[in-house]
N, C-alpha and C positions, 0 to 999 in steps of 0.2 A: 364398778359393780356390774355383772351379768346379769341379764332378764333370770338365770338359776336363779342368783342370791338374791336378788329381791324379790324373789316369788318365795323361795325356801324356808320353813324354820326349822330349826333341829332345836326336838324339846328335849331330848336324850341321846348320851352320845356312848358309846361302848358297846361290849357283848348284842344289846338290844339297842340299834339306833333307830327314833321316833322321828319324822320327819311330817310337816303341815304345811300347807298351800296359802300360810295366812290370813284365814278364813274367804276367803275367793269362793264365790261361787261358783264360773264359771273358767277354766283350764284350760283357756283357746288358747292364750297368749304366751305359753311357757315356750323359749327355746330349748327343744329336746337334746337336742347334741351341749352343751351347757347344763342342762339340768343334768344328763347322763354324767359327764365330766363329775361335775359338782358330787355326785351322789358314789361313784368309784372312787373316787379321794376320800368320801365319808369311811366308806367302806375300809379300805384300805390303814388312813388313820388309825382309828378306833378299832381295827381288826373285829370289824362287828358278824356277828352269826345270824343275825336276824334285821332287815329292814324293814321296819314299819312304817308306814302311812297313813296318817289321819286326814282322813278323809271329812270331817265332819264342818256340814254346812256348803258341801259340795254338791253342786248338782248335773254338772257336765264335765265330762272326761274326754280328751278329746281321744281315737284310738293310739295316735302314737305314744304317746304317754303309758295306754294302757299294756302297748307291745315293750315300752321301756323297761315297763316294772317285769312284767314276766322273764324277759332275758336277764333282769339282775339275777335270775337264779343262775346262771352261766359262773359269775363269780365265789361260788359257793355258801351264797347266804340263803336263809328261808325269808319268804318276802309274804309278809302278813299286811292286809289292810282292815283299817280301823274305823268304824261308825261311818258307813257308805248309804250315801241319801238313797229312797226307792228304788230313785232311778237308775243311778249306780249299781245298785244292787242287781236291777233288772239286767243290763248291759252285762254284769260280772255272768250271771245266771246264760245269758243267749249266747255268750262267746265261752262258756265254760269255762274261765277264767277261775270263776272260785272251788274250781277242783284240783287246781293247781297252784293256787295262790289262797291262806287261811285269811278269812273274812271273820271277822268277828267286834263286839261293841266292847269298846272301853273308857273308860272314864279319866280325863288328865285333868286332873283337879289341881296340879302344878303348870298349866299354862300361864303365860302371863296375858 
């Protein structure tokens, strides 16, 4: 198993793929070339239009991670993130990230 798939969860798969950091606070340890992989094979599968990321209970992002998720729009998906801590929040706000990428809270009451 790769440092992706043991970091990853996919809580939905298709048109709108969900995807969660295991509730990990903190996002140093992901290998990005792996996780990238992992996440273009999601794509690709499930022919999804949209990747989202729950973000919830996170509070460090490390930036390559944050440059991964921007370039998934290269693949022709829209890349929305989900319930991002302050501070996240802040970081989305100083790199402008969230004018290019939909920020917004939602509720997965089907986690496990």
């Amino acid at each position: 198993m790769t440092d992706a798939q043991a970091t990853l969860e996919v809580y939905e798969a298709g048109k709108t793929t969900v995807v969660g950091f295991g509730g990990r606070q903190l996002l140093d340890q992901i290998n990005i070339v792996a996780c990238r992989a992992e996440l273009v094979e999601l794509v690709k599968q499930h022919e999804s239009e949209i990747m989202g990321f729950d973000l919830e209970g996170v509070k460090l992002v490390p930036s390559g991670l944050l440059g991964l998720l921007a370039s998934l729009r290269d693949l022709g998906v829209s890349v929305e993130i989900y319930n991002p801590s302050e501070d996240v929040s802040e970081i989305l706000d100083i790199t402008k990230l969230n004018q290019v990428i939909t920020v917004k809270e939602v509720d997965f009451d089907y986690k496990k």
